[in-house]
N, C-alpha and C positions, 0 to 999 in steps of 0.2 A: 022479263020481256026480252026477248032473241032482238040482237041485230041485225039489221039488213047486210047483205054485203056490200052495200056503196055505203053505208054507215059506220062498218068497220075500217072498209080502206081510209075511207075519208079517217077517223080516226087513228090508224095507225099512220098516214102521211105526215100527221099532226107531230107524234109523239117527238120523230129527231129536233125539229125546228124548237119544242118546248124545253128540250137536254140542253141545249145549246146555247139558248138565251139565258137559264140558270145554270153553269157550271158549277157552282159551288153544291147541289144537288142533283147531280147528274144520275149519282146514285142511289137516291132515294131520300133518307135523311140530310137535312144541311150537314155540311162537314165542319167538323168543330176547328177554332181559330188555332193557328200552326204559329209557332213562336221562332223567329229569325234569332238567333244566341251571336252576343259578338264573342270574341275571345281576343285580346288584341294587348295595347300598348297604350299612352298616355293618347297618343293623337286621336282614337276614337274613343278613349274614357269619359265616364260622368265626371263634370268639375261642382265644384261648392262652392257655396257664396263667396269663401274668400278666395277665389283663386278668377273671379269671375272681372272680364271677360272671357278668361281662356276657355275655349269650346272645344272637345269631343266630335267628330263628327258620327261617332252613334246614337247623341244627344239629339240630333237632327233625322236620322235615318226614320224615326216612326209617321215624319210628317210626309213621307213618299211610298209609307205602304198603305194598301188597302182596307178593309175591314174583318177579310179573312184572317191577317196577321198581325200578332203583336213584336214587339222587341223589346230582348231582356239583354240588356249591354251586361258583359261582365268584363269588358275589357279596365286592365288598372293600370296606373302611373307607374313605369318605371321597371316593367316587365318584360323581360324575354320569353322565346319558344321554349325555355329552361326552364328558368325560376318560376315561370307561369305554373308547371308541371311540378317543380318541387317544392313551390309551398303549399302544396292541392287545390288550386285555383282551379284543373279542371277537373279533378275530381268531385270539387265542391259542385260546377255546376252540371254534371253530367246527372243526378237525380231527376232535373228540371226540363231534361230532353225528350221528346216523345216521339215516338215514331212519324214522320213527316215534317218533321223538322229541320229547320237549318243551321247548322256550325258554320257561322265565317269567321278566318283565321287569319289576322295579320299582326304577322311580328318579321322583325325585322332592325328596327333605330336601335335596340338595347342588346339584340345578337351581336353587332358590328361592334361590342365593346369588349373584346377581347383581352383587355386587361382587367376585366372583369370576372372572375373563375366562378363566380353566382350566377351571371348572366350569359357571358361569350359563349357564341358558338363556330364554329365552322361551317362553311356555308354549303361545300358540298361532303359532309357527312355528319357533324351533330345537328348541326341545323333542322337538315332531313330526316334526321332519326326521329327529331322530336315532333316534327311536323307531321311524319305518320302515326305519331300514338294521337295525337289529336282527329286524324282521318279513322283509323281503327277503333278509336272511342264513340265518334258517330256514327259511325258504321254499325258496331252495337248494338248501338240502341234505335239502328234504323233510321237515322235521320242522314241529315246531307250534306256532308262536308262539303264547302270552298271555300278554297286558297285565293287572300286578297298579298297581293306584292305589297310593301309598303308602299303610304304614299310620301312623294318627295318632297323632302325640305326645300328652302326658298332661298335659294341659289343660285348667284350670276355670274359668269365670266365676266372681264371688261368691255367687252362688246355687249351685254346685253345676253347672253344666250345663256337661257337656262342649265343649270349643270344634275347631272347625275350623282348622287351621294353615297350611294346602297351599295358600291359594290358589284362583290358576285353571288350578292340575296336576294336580286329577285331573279337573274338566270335558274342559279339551283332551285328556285319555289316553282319555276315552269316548266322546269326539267321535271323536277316531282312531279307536278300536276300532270304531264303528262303521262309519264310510267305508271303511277297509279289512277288515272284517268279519275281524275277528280275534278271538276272545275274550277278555270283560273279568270277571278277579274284583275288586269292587269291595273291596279291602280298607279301603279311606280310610272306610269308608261303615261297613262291619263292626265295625271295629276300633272308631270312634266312638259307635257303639252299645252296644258291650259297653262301654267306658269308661262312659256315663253309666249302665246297669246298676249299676258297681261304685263309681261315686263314686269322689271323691276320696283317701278312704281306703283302700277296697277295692284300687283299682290301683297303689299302694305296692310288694304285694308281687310284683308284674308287672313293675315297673320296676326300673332299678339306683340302689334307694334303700338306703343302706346307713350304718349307725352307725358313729361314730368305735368302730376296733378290730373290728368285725365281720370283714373282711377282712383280710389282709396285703397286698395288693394297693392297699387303700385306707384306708392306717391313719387318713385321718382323716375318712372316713366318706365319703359319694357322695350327689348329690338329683340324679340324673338322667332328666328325663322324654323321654328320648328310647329309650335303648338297653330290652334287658328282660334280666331275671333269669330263669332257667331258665321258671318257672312260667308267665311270660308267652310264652317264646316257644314254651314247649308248647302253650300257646293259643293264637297266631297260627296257627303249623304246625297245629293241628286245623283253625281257619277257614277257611286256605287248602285243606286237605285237602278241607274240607264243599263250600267253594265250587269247587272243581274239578268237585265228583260233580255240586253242582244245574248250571253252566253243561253239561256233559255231554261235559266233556271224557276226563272217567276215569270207569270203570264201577265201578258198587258192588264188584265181585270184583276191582280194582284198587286197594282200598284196604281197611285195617284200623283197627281202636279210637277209631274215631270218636266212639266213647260208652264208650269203658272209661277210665280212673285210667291215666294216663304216670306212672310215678315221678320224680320231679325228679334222684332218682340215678343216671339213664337219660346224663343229660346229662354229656359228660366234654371237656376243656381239652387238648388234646396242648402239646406243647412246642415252642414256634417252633423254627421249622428254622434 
């Protein structure tokens, strides 16, 4: 049976309004779920039962993405933009990348150890050497490199005001990011912000600061202003989430609870293998 022609307008008026409202099949078939890869350093790695409180805030990042995306943290303890590359760590997980995918890249806390010849790098030229083979690797394989700055340790002046740690690692990361036009969430920049927001006292409970006997883990208490406790790194994995949406790398219907309550009992420890 032929259509009328106020049957087909009407029809094809229809079709953008129906693209629109399902994005995720705008092209026909659903699009299959796209995997966010961290690649990083101890502050966004998986932790294990015994190391637990201490949080990863990649450990948290899944509770901010949508249904299209999963995350596959490979970031490890105690890695630089280097040794991450020399003991195959992205070789290893470059298999796992597929086209549409995302590579976020932050190192940085184990670069700046420069008496380290495993780790150190210079920050405006090894640094960046190695931070393009990780852009050239997603590139590759078609997926979407971005550079996160690190984020900042938990640091006061005597007045209260938050301090800078990093150096000149996260200028060189933005300098990069620019020249090769890659996209930069400035987490060094965020994360420092909200620190002085929350003072010194405030960011205690963000950090793995912990009383003698609080933990078993740490029976004789923890003043670590590096790593975070659940709470914190719900709050970095939110920042990264926000700063994903505003740089425009992930669309609002890419991501969820951006402004809702994470429960901290969200976060859980498996058992080293």
């Amino acid at each position: 049976m032929s259509l009328t022609r106020r049957q087909t307008a009407a029809a094809l008026a229809a079709l953008p309004l129906a693209l629109a409202a399902t994005p995720a099949a705008a092209h026909g078939a659903p699009r299959r779920t796209r995997t966010v890869h961290i690649a990083g350093d101890s502050t966004a790695a998986r932790k294990y039962a015994d190391a637990a409180p201490e949080t990863g805030w990649g450990m948290a990042l899944p509770f901010f993405l949508g249904p299209g995306l999963t995350a596959a943290n490979h970031a490890l303890n105690g890695r630089s933009s280097k040794s991450f590359i020399d003991e195959g760590q992205l070789a290893a997980l470059l298999p796992g990348v597929r086209p549409g995918d995302l590579l976020l890249i932050q190192f940085g806390h184990n670069d700046e150890k420069t008496e380290d010849p495993a780790r150190g790098t210079d920050p405006y030229t090894t640094y960046q050497d190695c931070l393009r083979q990780y852009i050239a690797a997603a590139r590759a394989r078609r997926a979407r490199p971005v550079l996160l700055t690190p984020v900042e340790r938990r640091r006061f002046a005597a007045d209260g005001t938050a301090k800078p740690t990093h150096g000149d690692y996260p200028a060189a990361m933005r300098a990069l990011a620019a020249g090769e036009r890659v996209p930069l969430l400035d987490m060094q920049a965020r994360t420092l912000a909200r620190w002085q927001e929350l003072g010194p006292d405030g960011t205690e409970a963000y950090f793995n600061w912990l009383e003698p006997g609080e933990s078993p883990n740490y029976p004789d208490g923890r003043q670590d202003n590096t790593h975070f406790r659940p709470a914190g790194a719900i709050e970095v994995a939110r920042m990264t989430a926000r700063a994903l949406l505003d740089a425009r790398v992930l669309a609002p219907y890419d991501l969820r609870r951006l402004g809702a309550r994470v429960p901290e009992a969200w976060i859980s420890w498996p058992q080293a293998a």
